[in-house]
N, C-alpha and C positions, 0 to 999 in steps of 0.2 A: 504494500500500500504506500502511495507516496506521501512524502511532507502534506502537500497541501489538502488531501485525502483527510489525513489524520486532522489535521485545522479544522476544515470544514466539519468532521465530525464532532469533534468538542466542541464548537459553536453549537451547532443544531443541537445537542443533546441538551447540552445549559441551558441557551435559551426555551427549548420547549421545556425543562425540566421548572425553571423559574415565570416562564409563562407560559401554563397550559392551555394547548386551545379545547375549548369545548367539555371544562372542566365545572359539572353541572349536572344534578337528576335530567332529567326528562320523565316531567307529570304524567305524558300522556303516550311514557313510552310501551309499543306494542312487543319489544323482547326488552328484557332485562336479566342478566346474569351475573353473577358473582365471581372472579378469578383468582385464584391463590398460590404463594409459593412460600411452602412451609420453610423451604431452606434459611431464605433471607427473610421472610415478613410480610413479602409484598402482598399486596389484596387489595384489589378495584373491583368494583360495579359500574359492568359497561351498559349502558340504555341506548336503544335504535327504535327509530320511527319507521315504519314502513310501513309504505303507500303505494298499492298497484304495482307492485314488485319494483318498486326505488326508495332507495333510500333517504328519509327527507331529513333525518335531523339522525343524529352519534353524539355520544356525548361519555363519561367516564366522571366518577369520585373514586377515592382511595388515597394511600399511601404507598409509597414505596421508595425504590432506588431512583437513581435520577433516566436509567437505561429505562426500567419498567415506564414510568411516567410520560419519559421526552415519548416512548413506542406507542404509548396509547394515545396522547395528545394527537402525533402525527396519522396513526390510524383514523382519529377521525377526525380529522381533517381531510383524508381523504378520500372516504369510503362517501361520505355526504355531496347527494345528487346523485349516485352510482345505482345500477341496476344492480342489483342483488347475484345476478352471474356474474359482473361485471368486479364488483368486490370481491366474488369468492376467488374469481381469478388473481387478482392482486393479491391476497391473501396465500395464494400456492406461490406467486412470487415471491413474496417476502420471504415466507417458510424454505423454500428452495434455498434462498441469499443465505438465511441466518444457521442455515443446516446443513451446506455446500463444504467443501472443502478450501479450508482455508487460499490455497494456491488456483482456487480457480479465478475467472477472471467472470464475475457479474457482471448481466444487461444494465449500465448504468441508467442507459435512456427508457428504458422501459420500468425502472423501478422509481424513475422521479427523485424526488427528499427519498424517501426513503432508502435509497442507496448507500448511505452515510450510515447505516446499520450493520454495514458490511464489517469494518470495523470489530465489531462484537466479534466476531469468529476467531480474533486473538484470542480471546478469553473467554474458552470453553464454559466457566463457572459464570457466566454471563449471559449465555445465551437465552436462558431458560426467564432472565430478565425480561427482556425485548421480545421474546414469543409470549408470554401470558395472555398481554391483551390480546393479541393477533387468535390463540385459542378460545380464549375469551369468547372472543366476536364470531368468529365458526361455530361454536358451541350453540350461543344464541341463536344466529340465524337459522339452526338446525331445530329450536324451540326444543332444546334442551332445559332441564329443570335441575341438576344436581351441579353444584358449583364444579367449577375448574380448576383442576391442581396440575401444578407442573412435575408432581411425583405419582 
C-alpha cells in the first residue's frame, strides 16, 4: 500500500470516526438489527428504510472502535438511494476487499470511499472491526431477528 494510501486512510477513518454520518434511530425504521463483537466491545444498531425495494434512509447508534464506527458511518452513506441488489452487491464488495489477500490489488474504482478499508487487511485483529456493520446490514436486509456476532 503506498504512503499516500495509508494518509488517505487515517483521514477517512478519523474523520468519519469523529463525524459520523447518519449517526441516529430511524422511528420509522422497516429492518432494525443489533451487531456485536464480543472480542473488543463493539455493538451498533443498524436501522434501514425500505421503500419499493430502495433504500431511503441507513442510519446506525452504538459504540465502538474508531475502524467499526468510520465502517458503519461510510456504509450508510452509501447504501442510501441504492436498490436493495444494488447494496447487497456493494456489500460482496467490500466483504471480498476486507477478506482478500492482503497482496492482492483491489477495484479501487469500483469500491469508491470505501477502498480506504483496504488498509484493515494489515491487521488481521481488525478486520472483524470494519465487517460488523457491513454483516450487520446483510443480516437485516435478510429480516433477520437474532443479533450479529463476529464470533
Amino acid at each position: 500500500m503506498s504512503f499516500d494510501f495509508r494518509e488517505l486512510y487515517q483521514e477517512t477513518i478519523l474523520d468519519h470516526n469523529k463525524n459520523p454520518r447518519n449517526y441516529r434511530a430511524i422511528p420509522d425504521a422497516t429492518h432494525h438489527l443489533e451487531g456485536f463483537n464480543p472480542l473488543c466491545g463493539d455493538r451498533l444498531h443498524l436501522y434501514l428504510r425500505v421503500e419499493n425495494g430502495v433504500i431511503k434512509d441507513a442510519s446506525f447508534e452504538g459504540q465502538g472502535c474508531a475502524i467499526s464506527k468510520s465502517s458503519a458511518s461510510l456504509l450508510t452513506a452509501t447504501v442510501k438511494g441504492k436498490t436493495v441488489e444494488e447494496a447487497e452487491r456493494i456489500f460482496s464488495r467490500f466483504h471480498d476487499l476486507i477478506t482478500s489477500d492482503i497482496n492482492a490489488e483491489p477495484d479501487l474504482k469500483a469500491l469508491g470511499k470505501l477502498a480506504v478499508f483496504a488498509g484493515v487487511r494489515e491487521f488481521p485483529a481488525r478486520i472483524k472491526c470494519a465487517i460488523l456493520p457491513w454483516h450487520t446490514f446483510h443480516a437485516a436486509l435478510q429480516d433477520k431477528k437474532n443479533a450479529v456476532s463476529t464470533e
